[in-house]
Structure formats: C-alpha cells, structure tokens
N, CA, C and O of each residue as an XYZ file, in Angstrom:
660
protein
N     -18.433     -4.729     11.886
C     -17.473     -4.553     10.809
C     -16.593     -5.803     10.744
O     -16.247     -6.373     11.779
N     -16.291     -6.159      9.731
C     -15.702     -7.761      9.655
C     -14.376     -7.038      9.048
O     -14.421     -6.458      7.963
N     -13.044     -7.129      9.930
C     -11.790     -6.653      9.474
C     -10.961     -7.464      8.558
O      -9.873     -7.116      8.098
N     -11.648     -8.706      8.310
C     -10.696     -9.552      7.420
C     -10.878     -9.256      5.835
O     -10.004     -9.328      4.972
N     -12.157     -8.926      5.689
C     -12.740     -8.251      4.216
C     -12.224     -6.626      4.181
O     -11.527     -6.067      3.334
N     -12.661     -6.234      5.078
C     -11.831     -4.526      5.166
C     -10.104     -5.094      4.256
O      -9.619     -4.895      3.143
N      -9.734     -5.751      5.340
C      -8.177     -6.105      5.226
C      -7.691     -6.544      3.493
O      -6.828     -6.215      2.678
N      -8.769     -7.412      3.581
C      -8.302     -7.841      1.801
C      -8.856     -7.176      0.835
O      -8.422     -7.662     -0.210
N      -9.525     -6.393      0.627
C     -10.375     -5.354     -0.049
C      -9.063     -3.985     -0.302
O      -8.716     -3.465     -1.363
N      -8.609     -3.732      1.003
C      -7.613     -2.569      0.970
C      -6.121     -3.555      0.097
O      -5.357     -3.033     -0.715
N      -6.046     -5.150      0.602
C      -4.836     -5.590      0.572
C      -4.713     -5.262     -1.115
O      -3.857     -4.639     -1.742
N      -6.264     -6.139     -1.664
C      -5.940     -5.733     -3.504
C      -5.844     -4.659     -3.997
O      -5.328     -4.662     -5.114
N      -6.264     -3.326     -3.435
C      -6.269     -2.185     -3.703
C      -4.930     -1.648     -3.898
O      -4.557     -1.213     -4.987
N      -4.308     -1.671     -3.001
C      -2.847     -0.962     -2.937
C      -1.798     -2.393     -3.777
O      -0.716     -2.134     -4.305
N      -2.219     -3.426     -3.754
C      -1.623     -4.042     -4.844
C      -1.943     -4.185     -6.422
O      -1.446     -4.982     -7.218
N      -2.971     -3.126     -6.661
C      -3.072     -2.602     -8.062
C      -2.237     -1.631     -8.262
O      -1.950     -1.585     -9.459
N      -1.602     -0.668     -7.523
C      -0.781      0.421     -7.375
C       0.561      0.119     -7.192
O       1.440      0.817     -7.697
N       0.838     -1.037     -6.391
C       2.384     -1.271     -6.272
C       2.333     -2.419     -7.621
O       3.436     -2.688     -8.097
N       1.177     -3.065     -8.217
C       2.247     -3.881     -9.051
C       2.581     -2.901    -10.086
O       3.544     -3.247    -10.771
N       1.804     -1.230    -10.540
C       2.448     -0.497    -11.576
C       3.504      0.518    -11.005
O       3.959      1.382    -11.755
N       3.927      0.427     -9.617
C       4.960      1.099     -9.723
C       6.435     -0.028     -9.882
O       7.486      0.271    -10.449
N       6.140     -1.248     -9.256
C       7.136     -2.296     -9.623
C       7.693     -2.596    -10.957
O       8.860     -2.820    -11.282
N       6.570     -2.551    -11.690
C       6.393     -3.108    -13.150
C       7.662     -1.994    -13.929
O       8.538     -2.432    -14.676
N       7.514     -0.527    -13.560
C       8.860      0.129    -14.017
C       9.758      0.572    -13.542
O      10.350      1.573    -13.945
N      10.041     -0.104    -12.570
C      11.052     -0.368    -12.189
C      12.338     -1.185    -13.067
O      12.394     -2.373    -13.383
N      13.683      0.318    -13.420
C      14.498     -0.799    -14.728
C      15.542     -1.421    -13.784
O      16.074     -0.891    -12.808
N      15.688     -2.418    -14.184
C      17.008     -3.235    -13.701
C      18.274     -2.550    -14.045
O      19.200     -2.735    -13.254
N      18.521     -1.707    -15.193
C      19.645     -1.216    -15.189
C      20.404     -0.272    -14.293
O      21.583      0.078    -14.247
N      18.808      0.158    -13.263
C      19.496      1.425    -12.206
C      19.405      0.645    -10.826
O      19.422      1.185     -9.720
N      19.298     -0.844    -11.101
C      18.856     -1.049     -9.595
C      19.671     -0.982     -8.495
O      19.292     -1.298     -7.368
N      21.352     -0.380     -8.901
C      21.974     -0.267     -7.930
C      22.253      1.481     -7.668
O      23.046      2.032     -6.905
N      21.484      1.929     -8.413
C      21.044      3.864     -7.801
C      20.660      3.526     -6.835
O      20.072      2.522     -6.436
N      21.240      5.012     -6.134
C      20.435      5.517     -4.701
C      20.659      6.823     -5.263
O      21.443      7.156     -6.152
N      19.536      7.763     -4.348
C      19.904      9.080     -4.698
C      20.827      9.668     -3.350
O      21.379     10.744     -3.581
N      21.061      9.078     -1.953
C      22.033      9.337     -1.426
C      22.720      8.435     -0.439
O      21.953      7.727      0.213
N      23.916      8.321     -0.208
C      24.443      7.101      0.201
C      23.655      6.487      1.416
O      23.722      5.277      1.631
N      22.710      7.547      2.422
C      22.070      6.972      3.650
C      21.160      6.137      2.670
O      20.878      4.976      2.967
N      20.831      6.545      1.845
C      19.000      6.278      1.013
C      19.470      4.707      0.354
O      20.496      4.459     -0.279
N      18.173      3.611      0.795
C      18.807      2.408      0.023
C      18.796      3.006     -1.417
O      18.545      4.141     -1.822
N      19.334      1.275     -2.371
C      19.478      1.451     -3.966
C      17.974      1.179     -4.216
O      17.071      1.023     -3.394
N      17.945      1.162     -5.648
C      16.440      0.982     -5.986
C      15.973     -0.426     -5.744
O      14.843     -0.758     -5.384
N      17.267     -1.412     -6.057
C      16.876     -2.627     -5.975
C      16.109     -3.273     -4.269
O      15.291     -4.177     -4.096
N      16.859     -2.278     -3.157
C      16.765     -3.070     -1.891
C      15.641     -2.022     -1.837
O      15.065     -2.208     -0.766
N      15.302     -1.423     -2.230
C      13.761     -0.596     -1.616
C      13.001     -0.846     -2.381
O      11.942     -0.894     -1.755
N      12.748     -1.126     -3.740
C      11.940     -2.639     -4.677
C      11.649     -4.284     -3.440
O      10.697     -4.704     -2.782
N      12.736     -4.626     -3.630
C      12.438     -5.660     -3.116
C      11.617     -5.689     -1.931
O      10.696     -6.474     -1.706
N      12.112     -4.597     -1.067
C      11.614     -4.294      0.127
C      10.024     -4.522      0.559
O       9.380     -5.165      1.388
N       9.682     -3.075     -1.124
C       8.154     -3.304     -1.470
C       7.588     -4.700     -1.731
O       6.491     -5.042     -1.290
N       8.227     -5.346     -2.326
C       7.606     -6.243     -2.645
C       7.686     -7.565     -1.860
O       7.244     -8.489     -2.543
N       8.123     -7.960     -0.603
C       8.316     -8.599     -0.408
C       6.854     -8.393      1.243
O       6.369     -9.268      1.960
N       6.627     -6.840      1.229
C       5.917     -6.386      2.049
C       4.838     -7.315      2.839
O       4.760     -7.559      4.043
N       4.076     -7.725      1.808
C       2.611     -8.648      1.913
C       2.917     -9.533      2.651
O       1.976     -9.655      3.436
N       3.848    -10.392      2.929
C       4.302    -11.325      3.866
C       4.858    -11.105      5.535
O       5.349    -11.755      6.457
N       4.451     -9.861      5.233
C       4.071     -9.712      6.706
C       3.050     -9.499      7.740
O       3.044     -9.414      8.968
N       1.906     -9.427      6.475
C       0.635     -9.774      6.828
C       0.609    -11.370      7.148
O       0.215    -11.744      8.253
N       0.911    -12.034      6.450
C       1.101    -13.685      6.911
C       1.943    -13.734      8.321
O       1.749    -14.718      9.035
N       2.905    -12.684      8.781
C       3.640    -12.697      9.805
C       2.714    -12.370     11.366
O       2.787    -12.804     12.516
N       1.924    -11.451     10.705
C       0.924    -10.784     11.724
C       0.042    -11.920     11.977
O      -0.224    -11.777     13.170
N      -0.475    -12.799     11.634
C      -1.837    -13.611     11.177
C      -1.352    -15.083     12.095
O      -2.132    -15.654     12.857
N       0.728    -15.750     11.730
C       0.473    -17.062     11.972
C       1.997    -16.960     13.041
O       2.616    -17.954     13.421
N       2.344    -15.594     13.357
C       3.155    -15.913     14.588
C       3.307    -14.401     16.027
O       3.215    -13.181     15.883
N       3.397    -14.700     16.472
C       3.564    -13.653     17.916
C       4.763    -12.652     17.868
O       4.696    -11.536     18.384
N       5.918    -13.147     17.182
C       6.868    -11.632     16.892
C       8.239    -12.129     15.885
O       8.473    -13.271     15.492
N       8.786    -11.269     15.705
C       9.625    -11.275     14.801
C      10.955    -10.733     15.638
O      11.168     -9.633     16.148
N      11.729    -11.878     15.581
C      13.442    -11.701     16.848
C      14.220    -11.723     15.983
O      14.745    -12.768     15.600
N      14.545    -10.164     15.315
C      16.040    -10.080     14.507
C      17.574    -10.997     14.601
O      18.387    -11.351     13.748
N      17.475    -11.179     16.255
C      18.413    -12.183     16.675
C      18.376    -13.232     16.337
O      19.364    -13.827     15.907
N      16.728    -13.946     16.489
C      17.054    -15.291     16.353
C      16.633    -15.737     14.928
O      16.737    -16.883     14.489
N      16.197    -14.778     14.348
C      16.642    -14.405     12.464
C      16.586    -13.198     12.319
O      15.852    -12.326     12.783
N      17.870    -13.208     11.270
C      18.207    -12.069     11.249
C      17.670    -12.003      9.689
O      17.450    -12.999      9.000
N      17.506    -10.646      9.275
C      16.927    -10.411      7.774
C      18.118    -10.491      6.804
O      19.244     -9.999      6.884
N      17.381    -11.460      5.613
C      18.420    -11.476      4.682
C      17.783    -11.837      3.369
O      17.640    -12.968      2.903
N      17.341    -10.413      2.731
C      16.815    -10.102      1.935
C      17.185    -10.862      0.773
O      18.224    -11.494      0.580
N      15.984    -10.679     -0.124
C      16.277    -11.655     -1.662
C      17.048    -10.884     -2.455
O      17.029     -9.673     -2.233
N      17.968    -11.452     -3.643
C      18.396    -10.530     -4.100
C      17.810    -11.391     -5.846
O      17.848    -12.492     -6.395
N      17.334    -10.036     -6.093
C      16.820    -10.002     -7.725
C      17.656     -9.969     -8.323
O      18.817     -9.953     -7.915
N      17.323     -9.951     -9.361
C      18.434    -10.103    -10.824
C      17.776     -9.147    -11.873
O      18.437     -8.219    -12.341
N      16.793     -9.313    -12.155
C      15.643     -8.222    -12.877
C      14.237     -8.233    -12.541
O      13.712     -8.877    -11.633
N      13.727     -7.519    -13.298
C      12.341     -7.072    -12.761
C      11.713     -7.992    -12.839
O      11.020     -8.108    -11.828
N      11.483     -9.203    -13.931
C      11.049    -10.087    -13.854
C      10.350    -11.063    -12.730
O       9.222    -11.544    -12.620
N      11.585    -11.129    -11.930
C      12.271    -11.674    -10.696
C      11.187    -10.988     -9.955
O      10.126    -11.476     -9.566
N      11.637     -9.747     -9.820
C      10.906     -8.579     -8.593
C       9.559     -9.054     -8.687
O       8.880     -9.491     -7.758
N       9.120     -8.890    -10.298
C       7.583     -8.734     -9.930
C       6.871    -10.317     -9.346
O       5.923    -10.342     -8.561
N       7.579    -11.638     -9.934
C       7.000    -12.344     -9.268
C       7.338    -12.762     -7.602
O       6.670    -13.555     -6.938
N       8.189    -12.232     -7.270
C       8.496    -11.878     -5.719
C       7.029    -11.280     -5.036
O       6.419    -11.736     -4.070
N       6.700    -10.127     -5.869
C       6.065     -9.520     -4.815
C       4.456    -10.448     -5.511
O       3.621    -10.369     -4.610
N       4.048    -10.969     -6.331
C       3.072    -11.843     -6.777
C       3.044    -12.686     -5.752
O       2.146    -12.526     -4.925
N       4.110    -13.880     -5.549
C       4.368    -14.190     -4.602
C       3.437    -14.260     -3.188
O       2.555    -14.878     -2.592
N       4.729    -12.668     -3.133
C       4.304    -12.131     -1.457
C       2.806    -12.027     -1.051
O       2.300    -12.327      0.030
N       2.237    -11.553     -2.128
C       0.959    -11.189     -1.906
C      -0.158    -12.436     -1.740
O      -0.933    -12.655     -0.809
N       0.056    -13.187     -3.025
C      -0.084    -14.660     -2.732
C      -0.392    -15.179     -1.313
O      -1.452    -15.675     -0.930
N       1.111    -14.901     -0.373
C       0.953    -15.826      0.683
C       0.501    -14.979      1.750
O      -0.083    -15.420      2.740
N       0.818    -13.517      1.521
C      -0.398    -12.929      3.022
C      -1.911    -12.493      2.508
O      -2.578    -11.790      3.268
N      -2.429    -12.870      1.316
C      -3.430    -13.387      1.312
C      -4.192    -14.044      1.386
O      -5.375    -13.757      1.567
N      -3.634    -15.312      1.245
C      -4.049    -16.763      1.590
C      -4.032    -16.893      3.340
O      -5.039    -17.202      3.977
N      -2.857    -16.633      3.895
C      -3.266    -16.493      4.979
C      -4.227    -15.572      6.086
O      -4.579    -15.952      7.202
N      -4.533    -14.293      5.458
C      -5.229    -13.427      6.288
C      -7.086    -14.207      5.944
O      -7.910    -14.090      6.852
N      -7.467    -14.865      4.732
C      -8.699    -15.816      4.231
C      -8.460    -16.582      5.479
O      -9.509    -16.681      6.117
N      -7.605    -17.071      5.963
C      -7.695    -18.174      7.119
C      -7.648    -17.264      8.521
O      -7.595    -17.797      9.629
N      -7.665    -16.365      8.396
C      -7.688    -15.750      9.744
C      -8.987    -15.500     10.793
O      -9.939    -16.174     10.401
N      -9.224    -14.931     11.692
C     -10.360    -14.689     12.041
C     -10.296    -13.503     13.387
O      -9.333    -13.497     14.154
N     -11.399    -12.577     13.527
C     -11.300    -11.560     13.980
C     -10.569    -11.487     15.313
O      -9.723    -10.705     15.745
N     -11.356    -12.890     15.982
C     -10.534    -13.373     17.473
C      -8.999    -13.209     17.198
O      -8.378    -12.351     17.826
N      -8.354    -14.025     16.257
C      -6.491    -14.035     16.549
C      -6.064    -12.568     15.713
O      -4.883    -12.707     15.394
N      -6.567    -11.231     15.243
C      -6.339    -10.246     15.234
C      -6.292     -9.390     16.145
O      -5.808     -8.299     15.843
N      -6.733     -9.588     17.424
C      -6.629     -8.958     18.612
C      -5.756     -9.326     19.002
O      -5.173     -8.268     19.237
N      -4.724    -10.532     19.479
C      -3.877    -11.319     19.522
C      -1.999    -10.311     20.093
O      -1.558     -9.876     19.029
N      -1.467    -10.101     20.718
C      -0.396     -9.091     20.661
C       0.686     -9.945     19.800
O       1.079    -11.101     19.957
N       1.168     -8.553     18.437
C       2.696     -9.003     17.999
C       3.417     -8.197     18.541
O       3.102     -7.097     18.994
N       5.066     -9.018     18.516
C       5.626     -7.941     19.193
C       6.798     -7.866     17.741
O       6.589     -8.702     16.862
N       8.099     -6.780     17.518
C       8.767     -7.182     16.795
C      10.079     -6.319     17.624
O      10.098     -5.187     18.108
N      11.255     -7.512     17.539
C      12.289     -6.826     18.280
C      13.519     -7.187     17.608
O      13.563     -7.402     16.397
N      14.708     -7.268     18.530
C      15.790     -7.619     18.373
C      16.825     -8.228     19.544
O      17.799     -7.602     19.963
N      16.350     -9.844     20.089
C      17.195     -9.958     21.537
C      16.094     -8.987     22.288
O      15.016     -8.721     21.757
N      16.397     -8.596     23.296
C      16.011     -7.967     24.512
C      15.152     -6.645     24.061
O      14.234     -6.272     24.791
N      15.433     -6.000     22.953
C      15.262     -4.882     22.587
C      14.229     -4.418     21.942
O      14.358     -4.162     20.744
N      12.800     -4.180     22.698
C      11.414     -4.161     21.672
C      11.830     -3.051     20.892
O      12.398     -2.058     21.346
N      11.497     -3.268     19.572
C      11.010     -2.109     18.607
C       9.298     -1.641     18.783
O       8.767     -0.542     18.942
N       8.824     -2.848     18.686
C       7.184     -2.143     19.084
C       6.460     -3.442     18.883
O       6.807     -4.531     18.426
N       5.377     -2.985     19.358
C       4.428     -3.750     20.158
C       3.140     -3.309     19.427
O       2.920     -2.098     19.457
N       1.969     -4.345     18.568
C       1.197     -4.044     18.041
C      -0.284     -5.188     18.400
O      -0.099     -6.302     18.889
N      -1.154     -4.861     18.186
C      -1.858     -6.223     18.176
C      -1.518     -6.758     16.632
O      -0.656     -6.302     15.881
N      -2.523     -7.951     16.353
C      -2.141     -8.538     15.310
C      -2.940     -7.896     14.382
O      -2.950     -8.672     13.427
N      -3.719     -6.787     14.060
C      -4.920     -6.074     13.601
C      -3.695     -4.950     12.816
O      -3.419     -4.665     11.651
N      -3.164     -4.518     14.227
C      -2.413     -3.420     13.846
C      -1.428     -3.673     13.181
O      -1.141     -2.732     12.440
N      -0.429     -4.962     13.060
C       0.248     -4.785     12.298
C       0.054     -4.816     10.827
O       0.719     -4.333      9.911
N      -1.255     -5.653     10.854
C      -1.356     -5.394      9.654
C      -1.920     -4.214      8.700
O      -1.818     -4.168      7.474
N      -2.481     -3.360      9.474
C      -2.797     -2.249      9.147
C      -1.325     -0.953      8.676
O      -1.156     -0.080      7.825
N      -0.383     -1.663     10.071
C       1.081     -0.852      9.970
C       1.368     -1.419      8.444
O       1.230     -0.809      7.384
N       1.738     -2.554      8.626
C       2.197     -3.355      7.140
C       1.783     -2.090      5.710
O       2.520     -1.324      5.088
N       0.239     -2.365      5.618
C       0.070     -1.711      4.385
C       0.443     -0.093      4.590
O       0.135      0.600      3.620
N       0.958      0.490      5.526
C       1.332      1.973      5.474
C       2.553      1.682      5.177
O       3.084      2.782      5.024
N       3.112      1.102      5.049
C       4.816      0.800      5.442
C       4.535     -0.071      3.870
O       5.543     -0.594      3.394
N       3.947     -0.142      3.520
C       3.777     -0.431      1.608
C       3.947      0.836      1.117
O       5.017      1.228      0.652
N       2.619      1.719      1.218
C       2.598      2.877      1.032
C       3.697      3.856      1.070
O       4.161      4.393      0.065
N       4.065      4.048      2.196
C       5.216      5.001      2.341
C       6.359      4.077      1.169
O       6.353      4.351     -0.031
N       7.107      3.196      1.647
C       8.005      2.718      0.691
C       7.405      3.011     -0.608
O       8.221      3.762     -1.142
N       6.468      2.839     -1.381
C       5.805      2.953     -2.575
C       6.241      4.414     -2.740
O       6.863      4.625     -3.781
N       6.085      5.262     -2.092
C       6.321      6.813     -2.022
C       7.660      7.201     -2.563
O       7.863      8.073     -3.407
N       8.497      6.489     -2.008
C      10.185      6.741     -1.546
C      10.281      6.113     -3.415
O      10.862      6.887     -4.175
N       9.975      5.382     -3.756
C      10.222      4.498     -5.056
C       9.724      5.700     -5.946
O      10.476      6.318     -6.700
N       8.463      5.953     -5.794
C       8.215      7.292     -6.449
C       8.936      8.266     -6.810
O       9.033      8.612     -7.987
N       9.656      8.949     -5.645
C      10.611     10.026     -5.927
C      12.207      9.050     -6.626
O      12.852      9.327     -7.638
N      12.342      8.373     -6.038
C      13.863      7.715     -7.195
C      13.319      7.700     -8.244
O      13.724      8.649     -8.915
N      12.595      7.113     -8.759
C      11.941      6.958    -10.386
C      11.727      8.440    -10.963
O      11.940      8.668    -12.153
N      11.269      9.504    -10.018
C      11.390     10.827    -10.388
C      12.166     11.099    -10.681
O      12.256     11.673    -11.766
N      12.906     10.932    -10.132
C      14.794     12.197    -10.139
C      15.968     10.948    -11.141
O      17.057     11.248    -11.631
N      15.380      9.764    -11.185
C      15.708      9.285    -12.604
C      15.038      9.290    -14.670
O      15.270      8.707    -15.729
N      14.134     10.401    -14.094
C      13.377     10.927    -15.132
C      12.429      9.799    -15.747
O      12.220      9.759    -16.960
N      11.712      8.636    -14.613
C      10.731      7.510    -15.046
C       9.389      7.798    -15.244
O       8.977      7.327    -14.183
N       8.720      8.079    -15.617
C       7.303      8.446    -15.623
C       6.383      7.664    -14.374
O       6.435      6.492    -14.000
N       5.785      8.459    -14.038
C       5.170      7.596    -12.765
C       3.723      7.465    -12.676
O       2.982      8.399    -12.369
N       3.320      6.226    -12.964
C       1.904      6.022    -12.305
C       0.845      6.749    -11.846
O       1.252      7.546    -11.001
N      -0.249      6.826    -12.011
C      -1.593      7.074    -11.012
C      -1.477      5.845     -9.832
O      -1.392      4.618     -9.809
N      -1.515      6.680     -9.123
C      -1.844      5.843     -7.766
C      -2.996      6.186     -6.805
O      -3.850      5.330     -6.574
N      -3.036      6.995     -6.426
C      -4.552      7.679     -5.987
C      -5.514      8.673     -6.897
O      -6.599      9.178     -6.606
N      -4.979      8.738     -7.714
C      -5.751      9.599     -8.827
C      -4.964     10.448     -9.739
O      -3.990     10.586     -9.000
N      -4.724     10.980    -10.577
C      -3.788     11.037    -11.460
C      -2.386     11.620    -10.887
O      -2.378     12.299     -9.860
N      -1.131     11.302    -11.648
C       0.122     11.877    -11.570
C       0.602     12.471    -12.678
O       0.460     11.990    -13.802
N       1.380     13.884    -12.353
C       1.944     14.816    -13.104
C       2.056     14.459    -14.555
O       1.721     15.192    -15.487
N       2.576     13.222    -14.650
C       2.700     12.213    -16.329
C       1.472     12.092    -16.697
O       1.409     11.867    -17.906
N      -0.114     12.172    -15.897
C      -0.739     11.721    -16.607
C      -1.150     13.004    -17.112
O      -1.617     12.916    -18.248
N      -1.131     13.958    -16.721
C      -1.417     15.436    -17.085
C      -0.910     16.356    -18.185
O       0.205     16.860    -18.046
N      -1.584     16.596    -19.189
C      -0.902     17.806    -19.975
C      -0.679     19.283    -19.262
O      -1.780     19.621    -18.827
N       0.058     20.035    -19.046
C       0.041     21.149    -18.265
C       0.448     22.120    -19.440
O       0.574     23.326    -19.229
C-alpha cells in the first residue's frame, strides 16, 4: 500500500467538502459564537483552513514547541481572504507530502509546549490525525452555520437542505 497516494487522494477529497463549507461562510457573522467557551466563526474558519499545513508540519519537521512558537493565528477580513488561506494551505501540504516518502512517515512527531508533551505521533499519524481534526472542525462549522439558519452542504452524501421532506 503506498500511503502517500492514500494520503493525497483522501487530502483532495475532504478538500472538495471543506472548500463548500468555507465558501459560505458570511463575513458578517464572523465574530458569532454560539457560546462564550465555543470559538467565533471566524477563528474556527480560519482554523479549518489553515489545517493542510500541518500535513507539511508532519512531512518536514519533528515537533511543534508552543513555547518556542507560540500560535498566532491569521486574521481574515472576509471570505475572500479565508478561502484563499485555506487554497493556500492546501497548496503547501500538498506539495510537500508529493515530496515525501514512506521511510520519513514512520519518522516520530512530537507536539508540545516547553516540557509538556501533548502527544506523540509518528509522522503517518499525524497526518492522518490532521485530516480528522479537518473533519471534526468542519463538523463544529456545520452546526454554527445551522443555528445561524445557513444552508449546509453535502458532504458525505446529502444534507437536510438538499432534501425535500
């Protein structure tokens, strides 16, 4: 089984699905949340979209030290913005996973903070984590766009909007 074709085969797949849930995404609500723990739409947009680049993270380094960078997210302006962010993103952990090879996917990442592992993956797995951690966020975007009355996408096979009931 050759995991780098698995990898980019699934990578375009779920980026046919996040670029139509991005795409309606409105700028006018991007500072909704539906509760103060829950990010706004804008930082869980961006979030999504900025995802794919951590497949490039998995592929061309050994871990990610909150300490010795700390995250400091892009900030959009409109969707515009968003969508070529995550064009972008995808862009560059695609280009890099084409340069990869099965040997440095076995490889251990780690991702922490200072002293403090969060977790420990090979380099296979994170990228496998990566696209669930698309998914799920993709999910969470789902229900805000719900409970802001947005119509939502097919993503695995039809949604409630696409249905007459």
């Amino acid at each position: 089984m050759d995991m780098i074709k698995t990898f980019l085969k699934e990578l375009e797949e779920e980026a046919k699905t996040t670029r139509k849930m991005l795409a309606i995404v409105p700028t006018d609500k991007f500072d909704w949340q539906p509760h103060p723990k829950s990010m706004t739409v804008k930082v869980l947009a961006t979030h999504i979209a900025e995802l794919p680049t951590w497949v490039t993270l998995a592929v061309t380094t050994e871990e990610l030290d909150f300490a010795a960078t700390p995250y400091e997210p892009k900030d959009m302006k409109n969707n515009e913005e968003l969508m070529a962010f995550f064009e972008a993103s995808l862009e560059d952990g695609r280009s890099h996973l084409l340069k990869a090879n099965e040997e440095l996917l076995s490889g251990e990442w780690t991702l922490r903070n200072g002293e403090q592992i969060y977790a420990r993956f090979s380099k296979a797995e994170l990228v496998r984590h990566t696209f669930s951690q698309i998914i799920h966020h993709r999910a969470q975007l789902g229900v805000f766009l719900r409970l802001l009355d947005i119509p939502i996408p097919a993503s695995y096979g039809s949604s409630a909007d696409d249905i007459n009931f």
